[in-house]
Structures are given as structure tokens and as C-alpha cells.
N, C-alpha and C positions, 0 to 999 in steps of 0.2 A: 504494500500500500504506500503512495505516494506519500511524504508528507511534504512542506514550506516554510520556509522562513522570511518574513517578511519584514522589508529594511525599509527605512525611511532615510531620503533623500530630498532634503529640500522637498520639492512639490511633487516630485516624479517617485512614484512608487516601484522598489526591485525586489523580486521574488528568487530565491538561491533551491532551485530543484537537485534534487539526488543526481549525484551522474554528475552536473555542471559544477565545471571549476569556476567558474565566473558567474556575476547575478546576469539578470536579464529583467529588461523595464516591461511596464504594461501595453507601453505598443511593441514590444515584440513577442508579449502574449497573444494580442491582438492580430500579430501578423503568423501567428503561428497558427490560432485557431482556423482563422480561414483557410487554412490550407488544413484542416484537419488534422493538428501535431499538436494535440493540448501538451503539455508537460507537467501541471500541478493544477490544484483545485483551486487555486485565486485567479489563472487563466480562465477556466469552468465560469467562475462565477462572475467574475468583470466585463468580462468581452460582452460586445453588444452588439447587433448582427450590421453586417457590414451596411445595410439599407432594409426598408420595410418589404421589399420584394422580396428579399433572400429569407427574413424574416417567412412571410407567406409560405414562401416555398417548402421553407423546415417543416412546416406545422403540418405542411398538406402531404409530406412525405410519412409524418410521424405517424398520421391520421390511418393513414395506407395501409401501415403494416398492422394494425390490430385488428386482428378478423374477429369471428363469432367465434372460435375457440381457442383460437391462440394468436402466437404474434408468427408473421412470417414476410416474409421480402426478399430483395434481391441484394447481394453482399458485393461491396461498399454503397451503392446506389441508393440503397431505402435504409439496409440496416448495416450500421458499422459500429466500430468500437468504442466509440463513443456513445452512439446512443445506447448501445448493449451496456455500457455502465450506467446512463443514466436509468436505464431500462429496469438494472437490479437494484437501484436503490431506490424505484417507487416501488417493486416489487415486496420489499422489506417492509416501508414506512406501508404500504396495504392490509399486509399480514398482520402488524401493530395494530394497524384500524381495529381488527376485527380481537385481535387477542395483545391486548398490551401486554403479556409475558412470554411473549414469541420470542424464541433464541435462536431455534436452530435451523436454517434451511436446506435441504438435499441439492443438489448440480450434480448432473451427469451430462454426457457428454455424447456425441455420436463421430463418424469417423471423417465427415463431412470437412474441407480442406479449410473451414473458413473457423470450424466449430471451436477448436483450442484458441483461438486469439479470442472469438466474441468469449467463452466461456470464463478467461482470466478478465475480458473488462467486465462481466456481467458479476463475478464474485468479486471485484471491486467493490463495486458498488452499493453491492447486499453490506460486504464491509464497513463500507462508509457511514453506514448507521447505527453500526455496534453490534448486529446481528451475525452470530457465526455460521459458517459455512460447512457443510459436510458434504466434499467431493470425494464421490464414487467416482470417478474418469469413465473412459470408454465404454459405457452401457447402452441396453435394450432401454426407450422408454417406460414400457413395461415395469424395468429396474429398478426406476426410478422411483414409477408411482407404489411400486414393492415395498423401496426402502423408509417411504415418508410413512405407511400405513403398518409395515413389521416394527420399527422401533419408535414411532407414536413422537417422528417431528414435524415443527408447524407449517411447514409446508415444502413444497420441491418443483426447480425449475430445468427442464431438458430442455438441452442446446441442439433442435434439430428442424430438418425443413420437411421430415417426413417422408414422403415417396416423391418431393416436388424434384426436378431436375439440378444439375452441380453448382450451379449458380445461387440457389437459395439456400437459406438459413433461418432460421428463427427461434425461438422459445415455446414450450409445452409448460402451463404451469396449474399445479393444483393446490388447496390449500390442509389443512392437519384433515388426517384417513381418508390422504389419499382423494378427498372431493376434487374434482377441477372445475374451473375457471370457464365462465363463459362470458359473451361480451356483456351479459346483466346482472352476471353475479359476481365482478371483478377483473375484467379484462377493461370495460368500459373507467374504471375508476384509476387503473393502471396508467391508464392512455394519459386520461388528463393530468394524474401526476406527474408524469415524463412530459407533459407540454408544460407545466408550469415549474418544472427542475428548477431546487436549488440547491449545492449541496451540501449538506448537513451539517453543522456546526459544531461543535463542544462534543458532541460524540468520542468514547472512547472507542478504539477499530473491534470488528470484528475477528478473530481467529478462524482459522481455514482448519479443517481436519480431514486427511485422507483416509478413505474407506473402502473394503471390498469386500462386496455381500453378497457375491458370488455361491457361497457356501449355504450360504441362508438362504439366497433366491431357489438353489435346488433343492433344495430341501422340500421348499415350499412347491413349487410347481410339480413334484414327483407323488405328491399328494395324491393328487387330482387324477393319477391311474392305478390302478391296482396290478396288475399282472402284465407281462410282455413276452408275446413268443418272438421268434425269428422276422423280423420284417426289413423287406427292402425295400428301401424310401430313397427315392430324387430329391435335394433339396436345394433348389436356389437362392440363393441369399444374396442377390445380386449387385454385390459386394459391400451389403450395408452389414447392421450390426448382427445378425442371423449368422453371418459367418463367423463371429465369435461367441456368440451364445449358443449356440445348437451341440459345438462338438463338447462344451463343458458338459453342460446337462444331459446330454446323450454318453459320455463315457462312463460305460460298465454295464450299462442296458442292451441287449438281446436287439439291436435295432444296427440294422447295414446303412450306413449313411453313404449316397453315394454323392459329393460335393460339387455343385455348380455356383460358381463365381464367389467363394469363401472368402479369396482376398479382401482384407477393408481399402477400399479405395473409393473417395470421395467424389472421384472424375467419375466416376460408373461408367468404364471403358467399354462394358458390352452391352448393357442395356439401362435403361433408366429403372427403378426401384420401385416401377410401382404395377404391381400383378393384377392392377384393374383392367389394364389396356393388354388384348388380346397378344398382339405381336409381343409383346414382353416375358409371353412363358411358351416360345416355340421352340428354344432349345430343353426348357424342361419336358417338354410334350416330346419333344424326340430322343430327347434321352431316355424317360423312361420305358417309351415303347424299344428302343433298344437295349436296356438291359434287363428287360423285363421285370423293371421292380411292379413292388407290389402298387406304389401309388406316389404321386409326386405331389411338393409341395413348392410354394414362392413365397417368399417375406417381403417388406416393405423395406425404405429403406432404414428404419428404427424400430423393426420388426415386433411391430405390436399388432400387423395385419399382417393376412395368409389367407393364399387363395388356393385351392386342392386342383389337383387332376386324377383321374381314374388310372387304370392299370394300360388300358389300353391311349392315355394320352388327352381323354376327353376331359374340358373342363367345366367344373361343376358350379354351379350358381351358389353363390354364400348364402341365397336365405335359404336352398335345397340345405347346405351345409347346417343350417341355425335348426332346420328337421330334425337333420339326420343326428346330432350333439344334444340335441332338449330330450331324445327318446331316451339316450344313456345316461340323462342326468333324472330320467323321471323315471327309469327303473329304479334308483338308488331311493328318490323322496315322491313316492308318488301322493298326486293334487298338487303338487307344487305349483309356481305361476312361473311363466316363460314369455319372455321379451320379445318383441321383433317390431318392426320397424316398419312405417307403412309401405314403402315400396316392395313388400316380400310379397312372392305368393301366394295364393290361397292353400297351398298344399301348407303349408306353416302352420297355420293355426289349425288346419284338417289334423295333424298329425298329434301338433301337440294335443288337442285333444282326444285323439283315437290313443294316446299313450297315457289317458288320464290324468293329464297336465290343464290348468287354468292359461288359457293363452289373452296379454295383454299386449294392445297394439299401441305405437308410441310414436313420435316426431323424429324426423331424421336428427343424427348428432349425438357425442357422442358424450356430453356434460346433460344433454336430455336424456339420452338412454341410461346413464351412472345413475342420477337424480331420482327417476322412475325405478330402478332397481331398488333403491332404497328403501323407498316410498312403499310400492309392492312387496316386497322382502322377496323378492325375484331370486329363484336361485341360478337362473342362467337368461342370456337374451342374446341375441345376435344382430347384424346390421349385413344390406346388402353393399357396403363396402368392404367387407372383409373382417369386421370388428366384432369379436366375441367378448361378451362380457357375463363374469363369476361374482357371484355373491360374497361365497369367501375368499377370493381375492381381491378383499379389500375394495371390493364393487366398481373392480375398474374390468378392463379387458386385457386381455392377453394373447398374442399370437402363439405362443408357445403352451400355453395352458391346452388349446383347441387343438393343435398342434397333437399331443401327449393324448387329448381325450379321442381323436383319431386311431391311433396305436392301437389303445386301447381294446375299441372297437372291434378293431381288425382282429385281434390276439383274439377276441373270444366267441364273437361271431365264425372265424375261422372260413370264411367264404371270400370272395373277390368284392376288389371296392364296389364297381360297377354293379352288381348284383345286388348291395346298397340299397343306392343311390338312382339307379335308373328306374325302377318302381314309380323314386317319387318326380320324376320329370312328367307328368300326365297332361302338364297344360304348357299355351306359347306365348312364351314373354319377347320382347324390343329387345329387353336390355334397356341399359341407361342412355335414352338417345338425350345431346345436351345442341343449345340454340342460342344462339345472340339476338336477343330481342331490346329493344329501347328502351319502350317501358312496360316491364316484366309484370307490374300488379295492374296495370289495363289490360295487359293478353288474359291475366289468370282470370279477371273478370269479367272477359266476353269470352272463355270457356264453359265459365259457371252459367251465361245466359242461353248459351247454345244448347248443352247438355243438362237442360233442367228439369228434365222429365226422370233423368237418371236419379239414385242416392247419392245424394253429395253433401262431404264434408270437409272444413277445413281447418282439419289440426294442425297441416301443413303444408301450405300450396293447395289446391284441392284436389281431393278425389271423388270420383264420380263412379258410382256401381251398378251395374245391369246384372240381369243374373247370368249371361255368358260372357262374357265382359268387363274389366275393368282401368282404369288408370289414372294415375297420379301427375301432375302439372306442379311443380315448384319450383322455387329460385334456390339457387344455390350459396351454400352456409360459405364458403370458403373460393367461389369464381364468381365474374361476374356474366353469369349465366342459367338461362331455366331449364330446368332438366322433366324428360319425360318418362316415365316408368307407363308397360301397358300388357295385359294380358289378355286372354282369351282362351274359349274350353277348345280350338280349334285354330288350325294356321289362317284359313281364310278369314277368320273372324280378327286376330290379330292385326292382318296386313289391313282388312278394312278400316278397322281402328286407328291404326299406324298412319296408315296415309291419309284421314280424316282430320286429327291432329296435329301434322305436319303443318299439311295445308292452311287450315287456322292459323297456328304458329308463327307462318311464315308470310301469312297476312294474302294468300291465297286464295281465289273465286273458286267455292264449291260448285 
């Protein structure tokens, strides 16, 4: 942590930073800031923006990067080191908000080329308020939200951009067990903290503490299966943090891991990180069909999302997968209540109830889906992005949890994946078609007028229900984009649909 000493001179103020053999006045604070080279916190706190536009600009950058569930941006452009520290020290003075005996915060970190520098300005900054820091390094977000809810600290911030492409970076943050953050219950309060930064006074610093809970993390997620036969599994990890969590928690278990893009590398030289987009799991699709594993898997790039493939290389729809997971959670507790998400299929809550499960449907996202777990005492829920979420883990989600509960499966079922899972494919989905529309809450509302003879609800964007028939219309939490979700007991019924919607959408004469 930086500290200053400040000299007086005559009229002109010098500041003597660590490192410098020599003082340095406030205009070469000044001239340092503008070029993004703070060196001490009386630079931070003096400089004044070079003019009211650049002022503007700042705000409208800062504005940018806080989504609906977390912070994210393009690195140095939206988000850099500097705001990454001012970023940790609202994050701190937040947590106070809420718990004035707040001390401890989690940092972890992902493999992402920008992640270690934002990571040291972001525990700056937590620093700078007297609040201590506990860095686990190079983890699963997962890990993260693991370590705030197993040792009961007040909250945890991961340094990652998710599955977004090499360029981005950002922050994941939740507050004590593990809750996270969304833009109305603390990302929003975040934001304007970081716009009105100043920084913190008379504070003594906070202490940084290194941690590895690796040992604990397996522990914990080995839980969640009972028994393992022989299984050979594809696993791409397409070079994010999957390829450092998988072979820990996978050594000594009955399980043939056959590795695809392990390396940690931040460029993602083969493919980008994220298993939603088709082309991204066609070397796992050919892989497994070539070594004939039993079934493949793809992580994200913080691998708290995973998207499966069958044996013979097909891939499987996440909320088929949210079925196929709530059956083996509702053998153990049955009447339990089981999560999902409105864009899933109808086979979803068909099953969970045919498995003697309470099926509750819920808002896309993934501080909605945590919140409602709660709430419900849900012991399991899924999302059609890839995101499973456990009760007793600390009612967050986990890729490696689902991951394991998969295994599982396999080991005692003792049948092929496909054999599963293809059962429950009975009906025809779009998939997530997405649209650039102007203005997204007049299209949603001359859908609602067109299709008003259908059931229509809007917990989220709207959905509209025939009884052959259905589909969801929303804006999206995280692009600036409306996304279409659409089903049918039949393809032709589908494509009608589909292309009825389009049309609309795209402001088209039926």
C-alpha cells in the first residue's frame, strides 16, 4: 500500500512517493494523472479533470461497466487500475453500509492477462479502508463464493470477465453467505460510490492474507456424489480456470479425464470460453466421438458454467440438463422444490414433477435464481445458460458441483448418457435467438398486443402460452439486446412461431 508525505513549500504543494528519490509538485500529479500514472493518494485526491468533457466522459464510462450483476468492461478502455482500486474501496465502504463490523473480504482471481494487475489495484483499495483482504489467487469463481460462505467472511470479490472474450475483465461480487450482488441490491450503490470516490482518510490499512482452500473446496464438492465407477469424460476447459480445478478435485477418483485446452491462458488461443455458442464445443464433440468417452463436458471461462455432450457428441440443452440433475436430487429428498428458469422447457417442470418434486419457475439471472433458492428452500435449480444452483452450497451455483452430480448418475444408472437424456428431448425449441432492437420495451409491448388471446405473463420480458406453443420475449441482463426463447409440441409448429416473431421483431409486414 502506497503511502505520502507531504511537504510544504511556500505555496506549491510536494508529495515524496515510495520509489522516488526526489519530491514531485501537484502539477506533476496532475500531469501524471492524465496520462493514467497516479503514484500516491494526494495525486487521487487533488487532480481535477482536465475539463468538464473528460469529466463526462469518466462518469459515462464508469456508468458502463456496472451491469445487473456485476461489473464488467473492456481493459484499459472502461476498466483499468485505477478504477479497479477505486472500485475496491466502494466495495469495502458498501459492505460497512450494510455490516459496520465487516473485516474480512475474499479476492480471487482468474487466469485472464489483465486479472493480476486489476486484482492488486482492487485489494488496494479494499485496503485503503482498513478492511483486510483474504487472497485465495488463481481460482474457480465458484471458489470464491465457496470461501466467503465455508469460513463465514463478509463478503468476496472475483476478478473475472466470465466467458466474455481476452479483452474483458471485471469483478463478481457477493456479500456475507455467499448472497450476490445485483444492480438493486448493491451493485447500483457501488456504482455511485466509485462516481463520487474519495479516498479515505485517517484509516488504518488493511492486511492482505494469503489463502488456499483448495483442500476445503474438495472436500466440499465430493459431497454432492456418492459412488464412482470407471468413467471416461472429455473435458474442455478452454483454457480458463477448469483446467486447474478439475485435475485437483478429480485426483484419486475412478474418473479418465481426457484434457482439452487445460493450459491457463488468458488469450484463449483456440476458442473463446464460453460453451453457449455452438462452434465452441466442436473439438469437444469430436473428441469424444473419437475416443469414445462416455460423455463430454465444456466450462466457462471461471468455470462456474458447463454445458454437456452425449456419448455420441450431441449436445444437450441445460434446462434438459436442470431434468435430468433435479431427478437425482429428488431421489435423495423427495417433495423437494426445484428451480428453473423461465426460458426452460416444458419437459422441466413435467419431470420434476413426475419425480415428485414441487417445480418453481423464476426470472432469468442469477442473484434472482440465488435469492429464490433461498426464499423456497430450493434444494436444487438450474438456468438455461448453463448455471446450476445447490442449496447446500451455500445457494450459489456451481459448474463442478453439476459436473460430479453427472458422474454420479452415470456410475449408477450404469446405461449411456444419450439413453438419459434423449427421452427427455420430446419437444422443438429456437434456442436463444438474440436481436438488436431500438427500443426493446415498445417491441415487448406490441408483442403483448398481438398475442393477447395467448397466457401471458411478465415476470420477465413476456411470455405468452398456447397449449402447443410457447415463448419468451426479453431484454437482456448483461447485452444490449432482446432475446427470444420459443417452443413447440412439433417442428412445424416451432418454425411457425419462429418466423412469426422474427418478423415482429424485426419490424416486418405479416
Amino acid at each position: 500500500m502506497r503511502k505520502e508525505q507531504v511537504i510544504e513549500n511556500g505555496e506549491e504543494r510536494h508529495h515524496r512517493c515510495p520509489g522516488e528519490t526526489y519530491t514531485i509538485s501537484d502539477s506533476v500529479c496532475r500531469g501524471r494523472q492524465r496520462v493514467n500514472y497516479p503514484k500516491c493518494n494526494v495525486c487521487l485526491d487533488k487532480v481535477e479533470p482536465a475539463n468538464f468533457e473528460q469529466s463526462v466522459n469518466e462518469s459515462k464510462i464508469i456508468t458502463s461497466i456496472f451491469k445487473s450483476y456485476d461489473i464488467r468492461g473492456k481493459y484499459p478502455e472502461q476498466l483499468d487500475d485505477l478504477t479497479a482500486r477505486k472500485i475496491g474501496s466502494s466495495i469495502a465502504q458498501f459492505l460497512k453500509e450494510g455490516n459496520p463490523k465487516a473485516k474480512n473480504v475474499v479476492v480471487g482471481r482468474d487466469m485472464r492477462l489483465s486479472s493480476k494487475s486489476l486484482t492488486n489495484a482492487l485489494i488496494d483499495g479494499i485496503c485503503s479502508t482498513g478492511m483486510n483482504v483474504v487472497n485465495i489467487g488463481i481460482v474457480s469463481t465458484e471458489m470464491t463464493t465457496f470461501a466467503v460462505g465455508h469460513y463465514n467472511y463478509d463478503g468476496g470479490v472475483m476478478v473475472t470477465a466470465s466467458h466474455n472474450s481476452a479483452e474483458y475483465n471485471g469483478f463478481k461480487i457477493c456479500r456475507e453467505q455467499a448472497i450476490p450482488l445485483s444492480m438493486e441490491t448493491g451493485i447500483g450503490r457501488i456504482a455511485k460510490l466509485t462516481q463520487q470516490y474519495h479516498p479515505p482518510r485517517g484509516e488504518q490499512l488493511g492486511k492482505v492474507v494469503l489463502s488456499d482452500v483448495f483442500k476445503d473446496y474438495k472436500r466440499h464438492v465430493l459431497r454432492f456424489v456418492d459412488s464412482l465407477r470407471n468413467v471416461r469424460v472429455v473435458v474442455d476447459a478452454g483454457n480458463g480456470m477448469a483446467g486447474r480445478t478439475v485435475p485437483i478435485v478429480c485426483e484419486g477418483l475412478p474418473v479418465e479425464i481426457i484434457p482439452l485446452y487445460f493450459e491457463l491462458d488468458g488469450s484463449f488461443p483456440n476458442h473463446d470460453a464460453n460453451p453457449l455458442v455452438n462452434e465452441n464445443l466442436r473439438d469437444l464433440q469430436n473428441k469424444v466421438r473419437e475416443t469414445r468417452a462416455h460423455l463430454g463436458v465444456a466450462f466457462d471461462g471461471d468455470a462456474d458454467r458447463c454445458v454437456f455432450v452425449d456419448e455420441m457428441g450431441r449436445i444437450i440443452g441445460c434446462d434438459i440438463m436442470t431434468a435430468v440433475i433435479a431427478r437425482q436430487f429428488l431421489e435423495r429428498e423427495q417433495g423437494a422444490t426445484i428451480l428453473y428458469d423461465l426460458r426452460s422447457s416444458w419437459v422441466v417442470p413435467e419431470e420434476i414433477k413426475a419425480a415428485g418434486g414441487l417445480p418453481y419457475r423464476e426470472r432469468v439471472g442469477h442473484s434472482y435464481m440465488k435469492a429464490a433458492l433461498r426464499e423456497q428452500k430450493a434444494v436444487f435449480g438450474g438456468e438455461l445458460s448453463g448455471h446450476y444452483y445447490f442449496r447446500d452450497n451455500y445457494c450459489s451455483d456451481s459448474g463442478m458441483i453439476a459436473f460430479l452430480t453427472v458422474l454420479g448418475l452415470l456410475s449408477a444408472k450404469r446405461t449411456s448418457f444419450s439413453n438419459i437424456v434423449m427421452p427427455l428431448k420430446r419437444y422443438h425449441a429456437t434456442g436463444e435467438l438474440n436481436f438488436e432492437v431500438d427500443d426493446k420495451d415498445a417491441k415487448i409491448e406490441e408483442i403483448i398486443r398481438k398475442f393477447s388471446t395467448g397466457k401471458v405473463d411478465r415476470l420477465d420480458g413476456v411470455t405468452v402460452e398456447y397449449h402447443d406453443w410457447w415463448f419468451n420475449v426479453r431484454k437482456s441482463n448483461t447485452e444490449p439486446l432482446l432475446r427470444l426463447n420459443l417452443e413447440g409440441k412439433t417442428h412445424e409448429l416451432m418454425e411457425k412461431g419462429k418466423k412469426m416473431l422474427i418478423n415482429i421483431i424485426q419490424g416486418k409486414l405479416l
